[in-house]
C-alpha positions as CSV (number, residue, x, y, z in Angstrom):
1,X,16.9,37.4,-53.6
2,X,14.2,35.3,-55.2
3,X,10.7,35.4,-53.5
4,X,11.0,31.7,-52.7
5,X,14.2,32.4,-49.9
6,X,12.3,34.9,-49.4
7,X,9.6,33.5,-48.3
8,X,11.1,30.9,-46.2
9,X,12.8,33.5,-44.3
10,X,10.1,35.1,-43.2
11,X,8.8,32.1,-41.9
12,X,11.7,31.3,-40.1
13,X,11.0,34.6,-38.2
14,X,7.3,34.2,-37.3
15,X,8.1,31.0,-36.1
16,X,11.1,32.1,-34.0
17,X,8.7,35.2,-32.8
18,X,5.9,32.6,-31.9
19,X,8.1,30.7,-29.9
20,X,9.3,34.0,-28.5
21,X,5.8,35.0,-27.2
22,X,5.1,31.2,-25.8
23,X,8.1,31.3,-23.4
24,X,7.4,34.8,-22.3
25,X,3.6,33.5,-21.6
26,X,4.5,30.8,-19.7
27,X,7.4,32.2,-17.8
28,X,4.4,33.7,-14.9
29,X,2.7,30.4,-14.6
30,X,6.0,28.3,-13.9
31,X,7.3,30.7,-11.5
32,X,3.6,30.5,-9.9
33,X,4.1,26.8,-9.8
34,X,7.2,26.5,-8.1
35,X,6.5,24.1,-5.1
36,X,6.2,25.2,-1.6
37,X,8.8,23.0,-0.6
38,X,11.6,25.1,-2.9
39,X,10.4,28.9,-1.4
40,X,10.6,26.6,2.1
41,X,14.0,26.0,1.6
42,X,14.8,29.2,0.0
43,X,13.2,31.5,2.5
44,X,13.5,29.2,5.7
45,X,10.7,30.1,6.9
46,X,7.4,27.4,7.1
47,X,3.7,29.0,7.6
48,X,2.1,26.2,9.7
49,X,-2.3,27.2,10.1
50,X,-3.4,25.6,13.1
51,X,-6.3,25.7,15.3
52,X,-5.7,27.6,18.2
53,X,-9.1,26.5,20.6
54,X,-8.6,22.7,20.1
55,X,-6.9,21.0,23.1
56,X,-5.2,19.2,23.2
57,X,-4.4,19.2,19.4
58,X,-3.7,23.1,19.6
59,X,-4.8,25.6,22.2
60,X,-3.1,28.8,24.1
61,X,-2.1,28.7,27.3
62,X,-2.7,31.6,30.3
63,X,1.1,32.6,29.3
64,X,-0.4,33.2,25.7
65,X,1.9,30.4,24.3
66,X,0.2,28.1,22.1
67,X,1.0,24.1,22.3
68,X,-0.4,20.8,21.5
69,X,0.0,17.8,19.6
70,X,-0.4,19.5,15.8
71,X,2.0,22.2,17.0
72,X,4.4,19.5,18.3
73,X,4.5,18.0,15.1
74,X,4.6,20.9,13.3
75,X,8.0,21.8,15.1
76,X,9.6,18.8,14.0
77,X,8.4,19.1,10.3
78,X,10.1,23.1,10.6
79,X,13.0,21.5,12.0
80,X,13.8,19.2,9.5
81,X,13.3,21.3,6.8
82,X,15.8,24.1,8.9
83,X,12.9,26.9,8.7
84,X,11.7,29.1,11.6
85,X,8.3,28.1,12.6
86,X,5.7,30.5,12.0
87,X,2.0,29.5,13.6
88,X,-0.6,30.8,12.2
89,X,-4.1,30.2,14.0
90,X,-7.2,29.3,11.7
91,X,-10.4,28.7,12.5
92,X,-12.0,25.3,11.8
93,X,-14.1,26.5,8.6
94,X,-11.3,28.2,7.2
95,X,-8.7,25.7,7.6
96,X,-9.4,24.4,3.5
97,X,-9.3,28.2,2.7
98,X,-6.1,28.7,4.3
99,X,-4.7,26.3,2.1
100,X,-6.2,26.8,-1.0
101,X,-5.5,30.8,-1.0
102,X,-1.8,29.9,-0.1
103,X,-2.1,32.1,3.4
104,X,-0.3,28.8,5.4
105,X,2.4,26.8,3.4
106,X,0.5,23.5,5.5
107,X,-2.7,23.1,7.8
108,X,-1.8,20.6,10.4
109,X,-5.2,21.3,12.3
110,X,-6.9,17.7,13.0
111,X,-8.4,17.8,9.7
112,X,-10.2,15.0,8.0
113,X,-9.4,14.4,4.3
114,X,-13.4,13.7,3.1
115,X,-13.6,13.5,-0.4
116,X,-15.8,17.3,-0.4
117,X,-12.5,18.6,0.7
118,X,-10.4,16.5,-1.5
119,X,-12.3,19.1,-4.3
120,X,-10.4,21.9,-3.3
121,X,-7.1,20.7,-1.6
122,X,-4.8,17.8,-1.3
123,X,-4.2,15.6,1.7
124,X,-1.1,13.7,3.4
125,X,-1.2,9.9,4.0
126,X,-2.9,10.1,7.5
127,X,-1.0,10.4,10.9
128,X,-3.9,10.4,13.6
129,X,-7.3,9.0,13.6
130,X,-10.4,10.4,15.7
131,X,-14.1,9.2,16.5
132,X,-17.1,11.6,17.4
133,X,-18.9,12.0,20.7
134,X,-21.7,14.1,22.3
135,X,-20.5,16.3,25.3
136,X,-23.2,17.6,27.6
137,X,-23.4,19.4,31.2
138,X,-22.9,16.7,33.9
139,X,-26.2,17.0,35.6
140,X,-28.0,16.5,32.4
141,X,-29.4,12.9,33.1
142,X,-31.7,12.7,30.0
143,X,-29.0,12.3,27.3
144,X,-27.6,8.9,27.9
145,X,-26.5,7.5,24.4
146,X,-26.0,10.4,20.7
147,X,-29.8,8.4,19.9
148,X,-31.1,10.5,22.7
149,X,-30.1,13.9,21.1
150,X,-33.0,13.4,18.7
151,X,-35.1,16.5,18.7
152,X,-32.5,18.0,21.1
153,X,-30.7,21.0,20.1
154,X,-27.0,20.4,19.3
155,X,-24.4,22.7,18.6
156,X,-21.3,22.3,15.7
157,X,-18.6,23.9,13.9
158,X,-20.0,24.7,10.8
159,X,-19.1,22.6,7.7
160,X,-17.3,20.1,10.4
161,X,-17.3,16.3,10.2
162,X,-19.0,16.5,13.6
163,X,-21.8,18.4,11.3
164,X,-21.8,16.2,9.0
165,X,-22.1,13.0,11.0
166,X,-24.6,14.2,13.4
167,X,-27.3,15.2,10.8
168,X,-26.8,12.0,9.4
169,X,-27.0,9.6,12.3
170,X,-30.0,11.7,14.2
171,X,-31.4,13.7,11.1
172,X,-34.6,14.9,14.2
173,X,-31.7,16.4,16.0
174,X,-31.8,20.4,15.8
175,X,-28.4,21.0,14.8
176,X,-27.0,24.7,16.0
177,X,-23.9,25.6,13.9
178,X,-21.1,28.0,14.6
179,X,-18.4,29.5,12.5
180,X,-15.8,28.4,15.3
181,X,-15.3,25.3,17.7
182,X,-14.8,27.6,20.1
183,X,-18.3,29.2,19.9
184,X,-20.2,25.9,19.7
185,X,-18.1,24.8,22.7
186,X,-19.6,28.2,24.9
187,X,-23.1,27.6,23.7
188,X,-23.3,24.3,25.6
189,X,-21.4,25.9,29.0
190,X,-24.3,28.6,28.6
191,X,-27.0,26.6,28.0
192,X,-28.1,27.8,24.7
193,X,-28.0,24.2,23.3
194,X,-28.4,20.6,24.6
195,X,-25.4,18.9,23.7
196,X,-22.4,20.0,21.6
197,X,-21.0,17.6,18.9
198,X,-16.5,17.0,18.4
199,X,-13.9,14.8,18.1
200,X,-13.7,12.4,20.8
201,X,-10.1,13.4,21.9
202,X,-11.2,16.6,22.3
203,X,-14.5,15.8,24.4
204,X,-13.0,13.0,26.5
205,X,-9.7,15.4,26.9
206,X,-12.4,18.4,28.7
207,X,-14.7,16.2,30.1
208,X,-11.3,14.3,32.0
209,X,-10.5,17.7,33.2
210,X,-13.7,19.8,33.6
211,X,-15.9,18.1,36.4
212,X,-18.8,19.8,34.0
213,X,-19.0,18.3,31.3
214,X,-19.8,14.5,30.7
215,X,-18.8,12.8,27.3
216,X,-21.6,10.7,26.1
217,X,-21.3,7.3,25.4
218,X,-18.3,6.2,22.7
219,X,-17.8,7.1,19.3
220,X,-21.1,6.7,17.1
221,X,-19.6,7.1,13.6
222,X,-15.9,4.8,12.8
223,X,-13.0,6.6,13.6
224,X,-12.2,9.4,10.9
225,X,-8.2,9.1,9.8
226,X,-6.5,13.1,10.0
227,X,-4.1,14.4,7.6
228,X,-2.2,17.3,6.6
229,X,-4.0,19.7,3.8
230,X,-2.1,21.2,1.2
231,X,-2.4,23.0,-1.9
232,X,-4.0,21.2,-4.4
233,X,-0.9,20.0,-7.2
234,X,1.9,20.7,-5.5
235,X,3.5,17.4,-5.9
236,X,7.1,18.3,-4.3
237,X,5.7,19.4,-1.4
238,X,3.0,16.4,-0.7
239,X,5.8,14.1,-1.6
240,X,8.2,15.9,1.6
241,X,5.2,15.9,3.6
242,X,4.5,12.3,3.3
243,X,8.0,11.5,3.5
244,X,8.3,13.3,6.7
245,X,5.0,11.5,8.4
246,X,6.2,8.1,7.4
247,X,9.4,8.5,9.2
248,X,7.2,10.4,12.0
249,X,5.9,7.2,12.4
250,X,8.5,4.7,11.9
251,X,10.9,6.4,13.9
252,X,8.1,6.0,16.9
253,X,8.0,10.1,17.6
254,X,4.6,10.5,16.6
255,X,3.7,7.6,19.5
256,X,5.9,9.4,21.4
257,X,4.1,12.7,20.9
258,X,0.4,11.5,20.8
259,X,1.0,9.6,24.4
260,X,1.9,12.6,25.8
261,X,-0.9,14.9,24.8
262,X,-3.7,12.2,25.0
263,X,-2.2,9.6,27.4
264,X,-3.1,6.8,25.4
265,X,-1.9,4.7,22.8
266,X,-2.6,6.0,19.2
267,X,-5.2,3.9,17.2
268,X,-3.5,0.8,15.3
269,X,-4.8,1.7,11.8
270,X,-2.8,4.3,11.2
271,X,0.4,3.8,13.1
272,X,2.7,1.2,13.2
C-alpha cells in the first residue's frame, strides 16, 4: 500500500471519528431542547404555576380548593391538550423563576409581559388586560386620588408592575415591598402602611366585597395587557399556546370566563 492511499485513509477515519464525537456532543443538548409541548403530550400531564392569593384570578377557597379565572383557563388549555392538570401555586416574585428553571411547563398568573421580563422568558399574545389602583381602609378620608399617597407609606409585591408604576408616578411616596401579594395585602388590614398598591381587578374585586377597604380613584397608569410566560425558545410550545388563546378568544370562552369571575365585560383591546 503506497503512503499516498495511505494517507487518505487515515483521513477518511479522523473525519468519520470527528463526526462521531459531534453527534455524540450534541445528542444532550437536542434531547434538552425538545419542546414542552412534546413531553406534554407524551406524559399527559401539564404543570400550570399560578398564584394562589389573587382573587379572583386564583385564590383557595375555605374547602382548600383553588379557583379563579387563570385556573379556569388553565383547565381548558389541560383539556385540549388531554393532560391532567397539575396546579402549582407561585408566588408573585417567583412567577419568571418558575418558568425560567422549568419547575411549571406555563405560568398563567396575571402576569405582565414588560420588556425586563421579556430578558429572561417568553410571553403569549395577551388574553386579559389590567389597570392599577390604590386600596386603603374605608375610614381613611385623606387619600382621595394615588397623587395623595405622596409621602404616604405604600405597600407592594416586590419587583411587581404595581412597584414599578407607583415609584414612578409618586417617586415621594414611601414604598413598602413584600416578597408576596398576600403580605402587602395584610400590612394595609394591620395598619402598618397607608395604602397598598395592585391590579385594579383585584382591588375593586375586595373592596366590592370587603366593606373595609375602599379602592381609590381609577386606574392611574394605562391598562397593562397579561400574558402567559414561558420558557424562553421554546418555539412549539409558544406557537400551541398562542394558538390555543386565539381560539380562547374567538370562540367567545374567554368572555365567557372573564364575565363570570369579574362581572364585566373584558377590555376591547385585547378581545374581540
Amino acid at each position: 500500500m503506497s503512503r499516498k492511499v495511505l494517507f487518505y485513509i487515515l483521513l477518511f477515519a479522523l473525519v468519520l471519528s470527528f463526526f462521531a464525537v459531534f453527534a455524540c456532543s450534541r445528542a444532550p443538548e437536542e434531547k434538552a431542547a425538545k419542546s414542552i409541548l412534546d413531553q406534554v403530550i407524551a406524559n399527559k400531564k401539564l404543570r400550570v404555576g399560578f398564584l394562589p392569593d389573587y382573587p379572583p384570578w386564583g385564590s383557595r377557597t375555605s374547602e382548600g380548593k383553588y379557583e379563579g379565572y387563570d385556573l379556569d383557563i388553565a383547565a381548558e388549555l389541560a383539556a385540549g391538550l388531554g393532560a391532567q392538570l397539575e396546579l402549582i401555586p407561585v408566588e408573585a416574585p417567583n412567577r419568571v423563576p418558575s418558568v425560567a428553571t422549568r419547575k411549571v411547563d406555563v405560568i398563567i398568573g396575571c402576569l405582565t409581559p414588560t420588556n425586563e421580563r421579556a430578558k429572561t422568558i417568553d410571553f403569549t399574545i395577551p388574553y386579559a388586560s389590567a389597570g392599577i389602583v390604590p386600596m386603603v381602609l374605608a375610614d381613611n378620608k385623606a387619600i382621595k386620588t394615588y397623587k395623595d399617597l405622596a409621602g404616604k407609606k405604600v405597600s407592594v409585591a416586590r419587583g411587581s408592575t404595581p412597584d414599578m408604576a407607583i415609584a414612578k408616578a409618586v417617586p415621594t411616596a414611601e414604598v413598602v415591598r413584600f416578597d408576596t401579594i398576600a403580605d402587602a395585602f395584610t400590612a394595609l388590614q394591620t395598619k402598618k402602611v397607608d395604602a397598598f398598591i395592585e391590579e385594579d381587578t383585584f382591588v375593586f374585586f375586595t373592596a366590592k366585597k370587603d366593606p373595609r377597604f375602599r379602592a381609590v380613584g381609577q386606574s392611574f397608569t394605562a391598562p397593562e395587557l397579561i400574558s402567559f410566560g414561558v420558557t424562553k425558545g421554546d418555539q412549539n410550545w409558544l406557537n400551541y399556546l398562542n394558538n390555543f388563546l386565539t381560539n380562547l378568544r374567538y370562540s367567545g370562552k374567554n368572555i365567557e370566563l372573564y364575565k363570570k369571575w369579574f362581572g364585566v365585560e373584558p377590555a376591547s383591546m385585547v378581545m374581540p
